[in-house]
C-alpha positions in Angstrom: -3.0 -11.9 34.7 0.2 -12.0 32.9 3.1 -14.0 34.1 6.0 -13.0 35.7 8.5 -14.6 33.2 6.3 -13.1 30.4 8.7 -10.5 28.0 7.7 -7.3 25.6 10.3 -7.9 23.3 10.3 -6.9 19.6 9.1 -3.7 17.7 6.5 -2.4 20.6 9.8 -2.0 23.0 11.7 -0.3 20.0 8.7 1.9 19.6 8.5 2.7 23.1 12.0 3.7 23.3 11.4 6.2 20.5 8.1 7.8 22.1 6.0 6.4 18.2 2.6 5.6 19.4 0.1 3.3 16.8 -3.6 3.3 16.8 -3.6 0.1 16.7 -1.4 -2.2 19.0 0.7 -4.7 17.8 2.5 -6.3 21.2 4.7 -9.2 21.1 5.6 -11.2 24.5 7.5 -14.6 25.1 7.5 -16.9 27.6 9.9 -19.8 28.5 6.9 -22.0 29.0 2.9 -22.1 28.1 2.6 -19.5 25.6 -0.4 -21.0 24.1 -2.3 -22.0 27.6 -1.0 -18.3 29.2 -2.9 -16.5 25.6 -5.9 -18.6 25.8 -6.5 -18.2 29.7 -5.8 -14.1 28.9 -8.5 -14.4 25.9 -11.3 -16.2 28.0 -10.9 -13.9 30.8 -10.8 -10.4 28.9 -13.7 -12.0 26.2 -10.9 -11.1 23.7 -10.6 -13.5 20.1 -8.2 -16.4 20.6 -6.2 -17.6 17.8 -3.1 -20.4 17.2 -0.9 -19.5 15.0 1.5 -21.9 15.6 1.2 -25.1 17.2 4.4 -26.4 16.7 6.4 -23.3 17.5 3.8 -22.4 20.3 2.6 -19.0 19.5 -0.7 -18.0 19.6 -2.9 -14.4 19.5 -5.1 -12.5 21.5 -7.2 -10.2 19.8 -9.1 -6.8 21.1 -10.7 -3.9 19.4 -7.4 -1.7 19.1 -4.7 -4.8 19.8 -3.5 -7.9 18.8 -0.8 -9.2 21.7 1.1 -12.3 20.3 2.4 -14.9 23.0 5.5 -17.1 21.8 7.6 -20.1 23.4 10.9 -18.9 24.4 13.1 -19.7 21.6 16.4 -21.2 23.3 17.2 -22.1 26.4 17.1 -18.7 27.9 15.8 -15.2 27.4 19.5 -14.2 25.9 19.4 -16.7 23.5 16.2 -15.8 22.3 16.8 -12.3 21.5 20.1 -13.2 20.0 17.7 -15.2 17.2 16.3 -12.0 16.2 16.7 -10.2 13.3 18.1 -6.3 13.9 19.7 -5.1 17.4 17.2 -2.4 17.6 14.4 -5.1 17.7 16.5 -7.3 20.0 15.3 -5.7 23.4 13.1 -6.9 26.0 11.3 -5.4 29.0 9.9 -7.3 31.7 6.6 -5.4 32.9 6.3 -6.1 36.5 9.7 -5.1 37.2 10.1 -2.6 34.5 13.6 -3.8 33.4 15.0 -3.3 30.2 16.7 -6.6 28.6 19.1 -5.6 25.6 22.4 -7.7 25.6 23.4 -6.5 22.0 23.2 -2.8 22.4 20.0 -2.3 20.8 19.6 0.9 22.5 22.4 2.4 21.9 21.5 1.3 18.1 18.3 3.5 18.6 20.1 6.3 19.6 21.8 6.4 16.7 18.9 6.0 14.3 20.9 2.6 13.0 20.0 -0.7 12.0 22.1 -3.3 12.7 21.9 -7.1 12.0 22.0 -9.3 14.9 24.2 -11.6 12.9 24.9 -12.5 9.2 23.4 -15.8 9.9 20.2 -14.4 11.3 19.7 -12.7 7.9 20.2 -16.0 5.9 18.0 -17.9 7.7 14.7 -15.3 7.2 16.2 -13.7 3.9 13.3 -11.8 4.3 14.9 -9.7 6.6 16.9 -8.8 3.5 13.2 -6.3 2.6 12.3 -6.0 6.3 15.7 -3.9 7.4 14.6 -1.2 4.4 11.1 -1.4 5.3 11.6 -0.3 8.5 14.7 1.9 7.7 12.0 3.6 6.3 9.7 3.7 8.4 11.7 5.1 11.3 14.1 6.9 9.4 17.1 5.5 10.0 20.5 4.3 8.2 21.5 0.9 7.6 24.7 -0.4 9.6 27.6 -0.7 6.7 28.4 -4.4 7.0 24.6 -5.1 7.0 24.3 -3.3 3.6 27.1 -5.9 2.8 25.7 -9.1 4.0 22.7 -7.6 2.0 24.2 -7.1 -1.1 26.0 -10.7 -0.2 22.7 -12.6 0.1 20.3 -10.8 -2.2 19.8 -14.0 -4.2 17.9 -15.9 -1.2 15.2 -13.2 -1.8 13.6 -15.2 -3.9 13.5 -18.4 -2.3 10.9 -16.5 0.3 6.6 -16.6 0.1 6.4 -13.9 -2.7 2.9 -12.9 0.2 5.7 -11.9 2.4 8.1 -10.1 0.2 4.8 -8.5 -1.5 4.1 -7.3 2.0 7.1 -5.8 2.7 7.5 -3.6 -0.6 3.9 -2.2 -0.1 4.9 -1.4 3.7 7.8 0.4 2.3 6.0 2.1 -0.6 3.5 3.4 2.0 6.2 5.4 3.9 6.6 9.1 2.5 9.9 9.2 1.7 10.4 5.1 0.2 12.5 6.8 -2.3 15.1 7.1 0.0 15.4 3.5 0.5 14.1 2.2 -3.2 18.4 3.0 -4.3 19.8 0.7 -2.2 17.6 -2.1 -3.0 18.4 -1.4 -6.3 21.4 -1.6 -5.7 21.6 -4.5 -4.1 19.3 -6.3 -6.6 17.2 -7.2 -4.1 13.6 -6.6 -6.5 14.7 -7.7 -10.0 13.3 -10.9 -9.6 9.6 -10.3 -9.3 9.8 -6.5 -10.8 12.2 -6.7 -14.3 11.8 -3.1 -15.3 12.4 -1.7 -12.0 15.9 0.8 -12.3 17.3 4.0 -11.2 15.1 5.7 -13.1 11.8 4.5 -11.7 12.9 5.6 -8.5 13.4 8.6 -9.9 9.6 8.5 -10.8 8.6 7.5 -7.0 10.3 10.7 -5.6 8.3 12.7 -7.9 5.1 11.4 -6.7 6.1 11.9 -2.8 7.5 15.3 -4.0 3.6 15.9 -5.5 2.2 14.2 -2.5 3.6 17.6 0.1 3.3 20.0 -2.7 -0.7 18.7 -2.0 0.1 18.8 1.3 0.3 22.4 1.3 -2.4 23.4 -1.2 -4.7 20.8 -0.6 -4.4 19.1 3.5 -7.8 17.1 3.1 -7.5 16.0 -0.5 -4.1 15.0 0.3 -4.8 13.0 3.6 -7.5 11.2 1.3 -4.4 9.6 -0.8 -3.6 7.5 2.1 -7.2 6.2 2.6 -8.5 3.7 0.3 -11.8 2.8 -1.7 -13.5 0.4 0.8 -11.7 -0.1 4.7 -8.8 -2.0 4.7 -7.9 -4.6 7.9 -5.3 -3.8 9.9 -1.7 -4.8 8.5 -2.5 -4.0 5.1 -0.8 -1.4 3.1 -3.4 -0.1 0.6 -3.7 3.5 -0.4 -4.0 5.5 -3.4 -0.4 7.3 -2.7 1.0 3.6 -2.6 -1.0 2.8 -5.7 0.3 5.1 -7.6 4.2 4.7 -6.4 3.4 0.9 -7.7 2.4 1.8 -11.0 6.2 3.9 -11.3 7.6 0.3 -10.5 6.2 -2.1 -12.7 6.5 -2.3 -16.3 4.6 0.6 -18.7 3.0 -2.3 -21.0 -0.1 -2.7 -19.0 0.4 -6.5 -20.2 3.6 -6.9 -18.5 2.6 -4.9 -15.6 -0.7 -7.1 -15.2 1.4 -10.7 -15.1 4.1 -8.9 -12.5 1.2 -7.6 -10.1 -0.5 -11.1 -10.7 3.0 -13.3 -9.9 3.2 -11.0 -6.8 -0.7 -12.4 -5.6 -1.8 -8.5 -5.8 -5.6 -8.8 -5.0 -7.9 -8.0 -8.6 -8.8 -4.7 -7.4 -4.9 -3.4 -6.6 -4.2 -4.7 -10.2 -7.3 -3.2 -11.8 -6.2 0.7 -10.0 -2.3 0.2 -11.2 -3.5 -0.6 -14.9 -6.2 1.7 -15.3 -3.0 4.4 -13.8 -0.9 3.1 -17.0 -3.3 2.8 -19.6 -4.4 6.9 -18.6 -1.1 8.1 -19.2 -2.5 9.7 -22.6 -4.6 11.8 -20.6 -2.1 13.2 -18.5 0.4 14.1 -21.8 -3.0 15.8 -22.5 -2.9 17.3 -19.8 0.5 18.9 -19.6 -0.3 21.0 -22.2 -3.1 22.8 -21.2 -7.2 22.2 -19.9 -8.9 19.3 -21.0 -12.5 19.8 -22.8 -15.5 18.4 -21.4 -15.3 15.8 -23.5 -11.9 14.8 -22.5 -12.5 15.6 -18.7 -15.8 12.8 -18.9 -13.9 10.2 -20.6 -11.1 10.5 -18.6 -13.2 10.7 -14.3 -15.4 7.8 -16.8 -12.2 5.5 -16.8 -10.5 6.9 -13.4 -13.5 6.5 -11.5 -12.3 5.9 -7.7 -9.0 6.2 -8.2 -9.0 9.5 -9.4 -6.7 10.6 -6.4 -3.6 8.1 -7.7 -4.3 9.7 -11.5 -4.1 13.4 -9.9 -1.1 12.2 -7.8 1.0 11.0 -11.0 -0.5 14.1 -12.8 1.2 16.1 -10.9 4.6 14.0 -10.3 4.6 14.2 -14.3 4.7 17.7 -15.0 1.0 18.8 -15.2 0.7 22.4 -13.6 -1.5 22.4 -10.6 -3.5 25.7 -11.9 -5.0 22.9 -14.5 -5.3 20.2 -11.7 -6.9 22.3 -9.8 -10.2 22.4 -11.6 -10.4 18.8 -12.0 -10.3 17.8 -7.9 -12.6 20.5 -7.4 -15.3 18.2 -9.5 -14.2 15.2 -8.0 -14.6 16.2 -4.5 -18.0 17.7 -5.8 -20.2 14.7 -5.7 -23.3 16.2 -8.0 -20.6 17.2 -10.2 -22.3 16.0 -13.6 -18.9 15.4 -15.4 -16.9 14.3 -12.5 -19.9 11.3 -11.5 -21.7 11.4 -14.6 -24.5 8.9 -14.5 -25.9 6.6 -17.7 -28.7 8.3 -18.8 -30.5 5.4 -20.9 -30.0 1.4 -21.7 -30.1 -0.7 -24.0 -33.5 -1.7 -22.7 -34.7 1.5 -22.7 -33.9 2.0 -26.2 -35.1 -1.7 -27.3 -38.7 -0.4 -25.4 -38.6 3.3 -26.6 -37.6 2.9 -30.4 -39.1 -0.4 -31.0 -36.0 -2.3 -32.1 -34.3 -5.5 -31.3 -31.3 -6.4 -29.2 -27.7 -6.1 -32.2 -25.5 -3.8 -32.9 -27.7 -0.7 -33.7 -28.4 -0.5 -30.0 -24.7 0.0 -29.0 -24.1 2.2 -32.0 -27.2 4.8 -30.3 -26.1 3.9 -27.0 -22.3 5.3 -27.9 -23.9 8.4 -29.6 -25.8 9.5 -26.7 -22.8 9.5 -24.4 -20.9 11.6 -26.6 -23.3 13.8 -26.1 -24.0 13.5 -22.8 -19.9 14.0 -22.8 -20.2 17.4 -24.6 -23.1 18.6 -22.5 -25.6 18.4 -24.9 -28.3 15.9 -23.8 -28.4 16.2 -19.8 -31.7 14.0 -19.3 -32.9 11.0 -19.8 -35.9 12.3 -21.9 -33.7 14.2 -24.0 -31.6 11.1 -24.3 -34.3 9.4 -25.8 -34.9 12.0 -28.3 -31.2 12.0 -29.3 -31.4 8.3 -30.4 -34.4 8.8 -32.1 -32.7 11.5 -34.2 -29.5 9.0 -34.9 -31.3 6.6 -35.8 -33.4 8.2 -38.6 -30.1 9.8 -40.3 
């Protein structure tokens, strides 16, 4: 079914090489002719999803439950020439399947070995300046050093950053961010002002801020395995290539400015989906509650407001809780009752409405309502009105003093 001249070549060789298995396959093949026809006969005959991504450059995708396999026209006049196009040596390596031969004419390999990444070429890095992100990103990701003079052409083209889809830069930061140890990698960016642009406030001392959070993120590692595996899970499924967890969330919110204000038109200029920009916020505007916190237990009232304006993302607040200082003998309490889904503080339901109240006490829609309405969740808050009965009774009372 696939062609003799057909490829591997990019990221799923690298990954081979280095023994890192996915659960979901990403494979990446060119072909010095009939990329598109060679994908479309594969996805016909396997009942697979078709799709063109490129007519002009001829690459198109086959899609399967647990793969997406990418077919591409040969760039160049020759295999060599194609992989000399490419962005980092280590990524510069082809394998032809039938004949299991490995293809790597600029010591990719060797680059592997040595845990380095290494630009193809200065000019391969100017022409996708996004490759600028993607050499930290994936520095990250496997763990490896950058090469020295492709820190410098780094540094040296930095500016061109910006002239990229901010999608695709986006993208890249919250690939990075998702790796544990992005704090590793956040300096150098830094330093080579690579960020500034889209995130002003970002410095050496918000990096600072993300290594506390990864340093909370094994300390709940060790205390807490489940709870902490839920910080890289999200509040509804997420498709594949996206990078959206609560540990990333809450790495973002150390990276944008504090003024929720600020913070809100950076996550919006960076096309942030509504609900990433709603968790970050509702992460900066709680920081009260976590100087509460570091000195001591909250009291039921505090610990209602505060799950009451959390909600879901709860794990990112406990997260930067943590990074900040609070003791984990005070957190403790708190994860207990979110994990605890009858918990009545932790997932505290309303107990009446305004209709209810309009029905019960006989009195029009206005401002009285929400003034009785307010009252009764203080109580409910302190724990003294549990029902809606007693709810009732609680309004009634407010309302005749």
């Amino acid at each position: 079914m696939l062609p003799e001249q057909a490829y591997l070549v990019g990221g799923s060789v690298r990954d081979r090489l280095l023994n890192r298995q996915a659960t979901y396959l990403d494979l990446d093949f060119v072909l010095p002719t009939n990329a598109v026809e060679t994908a479309s006969a594969i996805a016909h005959s396997t009942h697979a999803g078709f799709v063109l991504l490129d007519q002009a450059r001829q690459i198109a995708r086959v899609v399967f439950a647990q793969a997406t396999v990418d077919f591409a026209q040969q760039q160049g006049d020759s295999l060599d020439a194609d992989l000399r196009r490419r962005d980092f040596t280590i990524n510069a390596i082809a394998y032809q399947p039938h004949r299991q031969k490995l293809i790597d004419p600029l010591g990719g390999k060797a680059d592997i070995a040595s845990e380095t990444i290494r630009m193809v070429s200065y000019q391969n890095l100017a022409a996708d300046p996004l490759r600028l992100m993607r050499a930290y990103r994936q520095a990250a990701q496997l763990g490896f050093d950058l090469a020295a003079d492709t820190q410098t052409a780094i540094r040296a083209l930095a500016p061109q950053l910006r002239q990229v889809s901010i999608e695709r830069v986006r993208s890249e930061l919250d690939g990075l961010l998702s790796v544990p140890s992005a704090s590793q990698q956040l300096r150098p960016i830094f330093e080579s002002q690579l960020l500034q642009f889209c995130l002003p406030c970002f410095d050496a001392e918000r990096i600072t801020q993300v290594a506390a959070v990864e340093r909370a993120i094994v300390q709940l590692q060790k205390a807490l395995p489940d709870y902490a595996e839920s910080l890289y899970l999200w509040h509804k499924p997420v498709s594949a290539g996206f990078y959206r967890s609560w540990a990333k969330a809450a790495k973002l919110s150390r990276l944008v400015c504090t003024d929720p204000n600020m913070a809100e038109a950076e996550l919006t200029a960076l096309k942030y989906s509504r609900s990433e920009i709603q968790i970050v916020l509702t992460l900066l505007k709680l920081q009260p509650e976590i100087e509460a916190l570091r000195s001591g237990p909250l009291s039921r009232s505090q610990q209602f407001f505060l799950f009451k304006h959390a909600a879901e993302s709860f794990p990112a607040f406990s997260l930067l809780a943590l990074a900040q200082g609070v003791q984990f003998a005070t957190l403790q309490p708190l994860i207990a009752r979110f994990l605890d889904p009858e918990d009545e503080v932790a997932h505290a339901q309303s107990l009446i409405t305004g209709t209810i109240l309009i029905k019960q006490l006989g009195i029009p829609p206005g401002p009285e309502i929400g003034r009785l309405l307010k009252a009764v969740e203080l109580a409910q808050a302190a724990g003294q009105v549990q029902e809606t009965e007693a709810a009732i009774a609680w309004a009634k009372q407010i309302q005749n003093n």
